[in-house]
C-alpha positions as CSV (number, residue, x, y, z in Angstrom):
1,X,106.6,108.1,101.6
2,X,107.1,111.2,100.3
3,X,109.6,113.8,99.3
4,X,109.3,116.0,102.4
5,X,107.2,114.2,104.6
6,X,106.1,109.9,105.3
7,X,103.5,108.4,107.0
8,X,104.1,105.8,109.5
9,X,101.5,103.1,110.6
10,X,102.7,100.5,113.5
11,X,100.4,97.6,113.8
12,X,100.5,94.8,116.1
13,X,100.7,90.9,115.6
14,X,97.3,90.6,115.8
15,X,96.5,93.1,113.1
16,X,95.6,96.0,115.6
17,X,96.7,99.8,114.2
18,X,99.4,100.8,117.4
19,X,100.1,103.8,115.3
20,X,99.7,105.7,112.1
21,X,101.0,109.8,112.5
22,X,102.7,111.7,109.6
23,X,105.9,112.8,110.1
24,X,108.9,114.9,108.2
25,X,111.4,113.0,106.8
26,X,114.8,112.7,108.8
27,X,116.1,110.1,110.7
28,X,115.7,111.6,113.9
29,X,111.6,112.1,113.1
30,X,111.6,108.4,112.0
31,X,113.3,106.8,114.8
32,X,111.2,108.7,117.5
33,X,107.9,106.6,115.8
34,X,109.9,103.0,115.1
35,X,113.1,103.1,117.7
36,X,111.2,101.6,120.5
37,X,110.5,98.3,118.4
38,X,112.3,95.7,118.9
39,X,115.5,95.3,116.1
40,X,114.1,92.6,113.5
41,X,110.8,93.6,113.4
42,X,109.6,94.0,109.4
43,X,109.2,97.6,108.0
44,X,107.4,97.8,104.6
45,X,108.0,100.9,101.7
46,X,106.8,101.7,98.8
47,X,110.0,102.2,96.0
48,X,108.9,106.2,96.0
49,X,111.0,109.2,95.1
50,X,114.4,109.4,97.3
51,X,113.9,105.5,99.2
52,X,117.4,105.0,99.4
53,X,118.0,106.8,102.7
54,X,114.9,105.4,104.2
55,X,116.3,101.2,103.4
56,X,120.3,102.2,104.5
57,X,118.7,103.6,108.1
58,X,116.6,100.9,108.5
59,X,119.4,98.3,107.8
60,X,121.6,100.6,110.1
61,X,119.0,99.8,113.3
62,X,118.2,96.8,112.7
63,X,115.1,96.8,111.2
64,X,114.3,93.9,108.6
65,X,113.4,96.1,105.4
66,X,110.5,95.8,102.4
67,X,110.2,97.8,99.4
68,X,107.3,97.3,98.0
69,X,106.6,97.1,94.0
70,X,103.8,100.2,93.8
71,X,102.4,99.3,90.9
72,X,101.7,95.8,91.8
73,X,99.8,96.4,95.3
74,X,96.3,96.0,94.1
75,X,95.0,96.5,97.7
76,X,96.4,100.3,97.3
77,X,96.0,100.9,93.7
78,X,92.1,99.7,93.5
79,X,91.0,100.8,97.2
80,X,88.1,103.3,96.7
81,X,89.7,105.5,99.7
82,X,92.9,106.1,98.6
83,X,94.7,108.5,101.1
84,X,98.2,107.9,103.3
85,X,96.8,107.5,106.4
86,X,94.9,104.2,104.5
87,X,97.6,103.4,102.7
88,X,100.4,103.4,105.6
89,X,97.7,100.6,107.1
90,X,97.2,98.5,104.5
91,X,100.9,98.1,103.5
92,X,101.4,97.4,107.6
93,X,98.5,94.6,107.0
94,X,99.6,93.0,104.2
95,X,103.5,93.2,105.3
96,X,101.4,91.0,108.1
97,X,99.8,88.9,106.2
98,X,102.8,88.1,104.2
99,X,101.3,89.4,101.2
100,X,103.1,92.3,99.7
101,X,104.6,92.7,96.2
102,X,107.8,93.0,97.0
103,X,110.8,94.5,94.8
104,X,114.4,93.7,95.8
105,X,116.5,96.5,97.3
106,X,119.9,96.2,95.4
107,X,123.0,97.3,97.8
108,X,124.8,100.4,98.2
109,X,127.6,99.6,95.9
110,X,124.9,98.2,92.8
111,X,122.6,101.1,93.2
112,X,126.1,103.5,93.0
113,X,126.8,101.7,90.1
114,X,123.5,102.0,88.3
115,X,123.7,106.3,89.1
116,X,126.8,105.8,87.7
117,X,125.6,104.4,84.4
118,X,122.2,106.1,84.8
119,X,124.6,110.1,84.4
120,X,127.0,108.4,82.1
121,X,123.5,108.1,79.9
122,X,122.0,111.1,80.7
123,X,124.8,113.0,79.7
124,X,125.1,111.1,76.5
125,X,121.9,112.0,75.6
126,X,122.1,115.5,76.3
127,X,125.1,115.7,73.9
128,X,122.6,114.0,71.5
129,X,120.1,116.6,71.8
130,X,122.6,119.2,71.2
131,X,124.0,117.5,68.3
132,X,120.4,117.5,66.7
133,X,119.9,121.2,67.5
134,X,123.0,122.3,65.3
135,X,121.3,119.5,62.8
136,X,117.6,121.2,62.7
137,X,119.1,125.0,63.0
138,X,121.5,124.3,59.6
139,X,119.0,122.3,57.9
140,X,116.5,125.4,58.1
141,X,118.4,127.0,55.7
142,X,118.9,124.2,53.3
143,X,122.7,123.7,54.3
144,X,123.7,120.0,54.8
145,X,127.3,117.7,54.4
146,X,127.8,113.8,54.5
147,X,130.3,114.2,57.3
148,X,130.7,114.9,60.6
149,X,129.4,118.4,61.8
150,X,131.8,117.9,65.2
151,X,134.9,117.1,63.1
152,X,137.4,119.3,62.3
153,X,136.2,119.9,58.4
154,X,132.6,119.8,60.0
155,X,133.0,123.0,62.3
156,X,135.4,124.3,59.5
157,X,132.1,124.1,57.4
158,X,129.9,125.4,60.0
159,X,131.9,128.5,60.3
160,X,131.8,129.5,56.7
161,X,128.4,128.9,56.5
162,X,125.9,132.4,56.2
163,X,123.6,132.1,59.2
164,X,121.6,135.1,61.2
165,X,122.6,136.4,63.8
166,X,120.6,134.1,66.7
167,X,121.1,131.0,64.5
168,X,124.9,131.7,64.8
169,X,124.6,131.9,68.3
170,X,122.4,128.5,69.1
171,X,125.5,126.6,67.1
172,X,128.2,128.4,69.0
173,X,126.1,127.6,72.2
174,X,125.4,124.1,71.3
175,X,129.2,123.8,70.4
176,X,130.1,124.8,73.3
177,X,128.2,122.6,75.7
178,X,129.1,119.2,73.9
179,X,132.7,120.5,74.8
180,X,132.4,121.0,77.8
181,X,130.6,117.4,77.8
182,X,133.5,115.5,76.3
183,X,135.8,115.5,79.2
184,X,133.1,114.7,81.6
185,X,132.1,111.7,79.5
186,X,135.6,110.4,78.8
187,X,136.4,110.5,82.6
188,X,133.2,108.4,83.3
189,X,134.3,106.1,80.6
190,X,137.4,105.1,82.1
191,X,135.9,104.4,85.6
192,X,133.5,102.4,83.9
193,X,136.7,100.5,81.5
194,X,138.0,100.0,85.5
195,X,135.4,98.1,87.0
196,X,134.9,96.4,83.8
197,X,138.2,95.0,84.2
198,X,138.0,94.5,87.5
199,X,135.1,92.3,87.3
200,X,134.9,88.5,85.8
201,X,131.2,88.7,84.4
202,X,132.1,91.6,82.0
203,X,134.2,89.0,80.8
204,X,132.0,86.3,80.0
205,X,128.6,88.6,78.5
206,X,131.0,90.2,76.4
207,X,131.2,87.0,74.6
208,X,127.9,87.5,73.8
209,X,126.9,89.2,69.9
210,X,126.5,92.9,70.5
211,X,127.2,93.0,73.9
212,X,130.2,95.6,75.3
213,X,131.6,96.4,78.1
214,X,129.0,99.4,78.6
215,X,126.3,97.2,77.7
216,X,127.5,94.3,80.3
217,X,128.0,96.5,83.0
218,X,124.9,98.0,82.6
219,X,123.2,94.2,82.7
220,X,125.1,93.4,85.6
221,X,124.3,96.7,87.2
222,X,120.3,96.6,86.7
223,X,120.0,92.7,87.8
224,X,121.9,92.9,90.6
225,X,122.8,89.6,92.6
226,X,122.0,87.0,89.4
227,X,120.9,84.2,92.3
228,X,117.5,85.8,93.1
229,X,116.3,84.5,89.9
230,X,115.9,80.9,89.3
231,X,117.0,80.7,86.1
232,X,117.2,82.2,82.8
233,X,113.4,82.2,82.0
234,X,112.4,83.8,85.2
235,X,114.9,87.0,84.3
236,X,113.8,87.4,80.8
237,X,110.3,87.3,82.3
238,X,111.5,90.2,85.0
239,X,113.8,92.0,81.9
240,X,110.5,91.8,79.6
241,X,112.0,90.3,77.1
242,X,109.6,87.7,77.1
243,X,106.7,88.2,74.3
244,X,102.8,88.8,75.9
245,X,100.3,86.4,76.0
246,X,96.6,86.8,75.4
247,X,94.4,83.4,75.7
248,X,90.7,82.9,76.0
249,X,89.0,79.3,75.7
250,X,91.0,77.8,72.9
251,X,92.1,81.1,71.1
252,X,96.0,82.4,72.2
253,X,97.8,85.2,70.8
254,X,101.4,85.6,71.3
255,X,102.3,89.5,71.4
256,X,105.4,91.5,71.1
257,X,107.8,91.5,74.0
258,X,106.3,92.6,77.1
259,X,109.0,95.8,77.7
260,X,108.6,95.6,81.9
261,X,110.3,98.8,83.7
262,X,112.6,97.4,86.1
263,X,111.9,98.3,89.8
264,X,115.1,99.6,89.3
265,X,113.9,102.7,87.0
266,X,115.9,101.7,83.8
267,X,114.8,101.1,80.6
268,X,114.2,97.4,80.1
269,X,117.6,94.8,78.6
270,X,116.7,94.9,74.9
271,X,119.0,92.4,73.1
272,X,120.8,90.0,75.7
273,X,121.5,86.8,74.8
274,X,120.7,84.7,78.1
275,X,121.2,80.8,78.9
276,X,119.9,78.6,80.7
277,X,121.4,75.1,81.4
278,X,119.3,72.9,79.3
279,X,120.6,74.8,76.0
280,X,118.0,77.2,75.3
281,X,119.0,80.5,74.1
282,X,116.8,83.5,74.3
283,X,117.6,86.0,71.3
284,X,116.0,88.1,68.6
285,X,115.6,87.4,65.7
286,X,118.0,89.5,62.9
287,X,115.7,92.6,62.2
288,X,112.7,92.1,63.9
289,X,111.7,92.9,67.4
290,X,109.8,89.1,68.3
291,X,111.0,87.0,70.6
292,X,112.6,83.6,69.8
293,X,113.7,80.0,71.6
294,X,117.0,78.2,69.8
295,X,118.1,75.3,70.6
296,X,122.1,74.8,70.5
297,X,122.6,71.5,68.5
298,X,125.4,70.6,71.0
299,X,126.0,71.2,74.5
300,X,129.3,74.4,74.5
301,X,126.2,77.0,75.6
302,X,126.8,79.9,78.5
303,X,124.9,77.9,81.0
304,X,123.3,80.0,83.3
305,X,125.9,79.4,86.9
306,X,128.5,80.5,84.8
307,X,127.0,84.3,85.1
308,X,127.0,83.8,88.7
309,X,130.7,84.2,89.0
310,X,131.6,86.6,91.8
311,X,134.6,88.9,91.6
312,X,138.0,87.1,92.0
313,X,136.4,83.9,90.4
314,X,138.3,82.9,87.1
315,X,136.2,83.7,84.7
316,X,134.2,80.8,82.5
317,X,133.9,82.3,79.1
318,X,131.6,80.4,76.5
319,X,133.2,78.8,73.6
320,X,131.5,79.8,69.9
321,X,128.3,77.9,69.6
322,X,126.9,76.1,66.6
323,X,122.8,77.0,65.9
324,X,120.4,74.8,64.1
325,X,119.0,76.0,60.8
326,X,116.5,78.4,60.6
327,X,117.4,79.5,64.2
């Protein structure tokens, strides 16, 4: 699948190419290859650029979609002919075989979510990288204040200062375009505060250290329906929060977190606190970046259903928990 175009391979039970023609994106292109199979039948993707369209039309007739992980299809990423006419096959044989890596295709409403987030964050940082500029253009001519530079003092100060000509004109620029920012960003922030409110499990991880409502609704949003994984270990696995592991004979060497990219796209969770029902908490430890398993020394931890609430449950917020020594 590609931006413009997609090739399409049909192949039978009994592992027989029935078809494999490239064809321009569109529904209308798509259906004229797949509409004459019968609704149910299995449809494999890889999670390319622009998928989303592809999975809702497939769901809308019927079909029984697969996005598959494109990193972890070794049969693709180590074949020595590597073209789409190959790959469309061997995605339709594995699919067959029951063998594909697959990555979970979140619904309409989580993935609108997550772009929600996802230009909440992008914007955010482009206010960032503005805010630098004005830093690195004032700090070229030796000029610096332990305040704000956005405040009112702070652009009082930036006015008076004695600047050229173009090095006037990059502040008033940069100035400019973080205002314009601001109302953008404060609009998003209140339909995020809304669905926060709106939703029980912002409640609960918010009784978790560090974690906000931005934060939770950005956990929530990346792992989707919490059910898909069996418990707590299995998502920090998937959220790479879980430190490496490199063993040979008797020798093993426990790495730094493993960092996994989400099929999702996002960066990975960094600092969630996550339990599972036999007490163990997976945290960090205060100033360094290694993993760490506590113990609670009694039994008030999150346990791991309770983050499986669904909207217009009560909500089961986790009472203050007491940690051994040294943990």
């Amino acid at each position: 699948m590609h931006r413009k175009r997609s090739q399409v391979a049909v192949v039978t039970e009994d592992g027989t190419v029935q078809l494999n023609k490239n064809t321009v994106n569109g529904t209308a292109p798509i259906l004229r290859l797949i509409g004459d199979l019968p609704s149910g039948t299995p449809v494999a993707f890889e999670a390319a650029f622009g998928w989303s369209w592809l999975a809702q039309l497939l769901e809308d007739y019927g079909f029984e979609a697969h996005m598959v992980h494109p990193l972890r299809c070794k049969a693709i990423a180590s074949a020595r002919l590597k073209n789409d006419k190959v790959d469309a096959a061997t995605l339709a044989q594995l699919l067959r075989a029951d063998l594909l890596p697959e990555a979970w295709i979140a619904p309409p409403a989580v993935r609108q979510l997550r772009a929600l987030l996802r230009h909440r964050t992008g914007l955010v940082r482009l206010r960032t990288q503005l805010q630098n500029r004005i830093h690195a253009v004032v700090a070229d001519f030796g000029y610096d204040r332990s305040g704000s530079y956005l405040s009112g003092p702070g652009r009082g100060w930036l006015a008076e200062l004695e600047l050229p000509a173009v090095s006037r004109e990059i502040i008033t620029d940069c100035l400019t375009f973080i205002d314009a920012l601001a109302p953008e960003i404060d609009r998003i922030d209140g339909e995020l505060r809304q669905h926060a409110k709106t939703d029980p499990r912002v409640k609960i991880l918010t009784t978790l250290p560090g974690v906000g409502q931005f934060t939770a609704l950005v956990m929530l949003a990346e792992i989707g329906d919490i059910t898909r994984f069996p418990s707590a270990r299995k998502l920090a696995s998937w959220a790479g929060l879980t430190p490496t592991v490199r063993g040979s004979d008797l020798k093993v060497r426990h790495g730094h977190i493993s960092k996994m990219v989400c099929a999702g796209g996002m960066v990975p969770l960094r600092r969630p606190e996550v339990c599972d029902g036999g007490g163990w908490r997976i945290g960090f430890a205060p100033g360094s970046a290694d993993v760490r398993l506590c113990r609670y020394r009694d039994g008030r931890e999150l346990a791991w259903p309770d983050l499986a609430c669904r909207p217009g449950e009560p909500a089961r917020v986790a009472a203050p928990v007491r940690r051994r020594a040294g943990c």
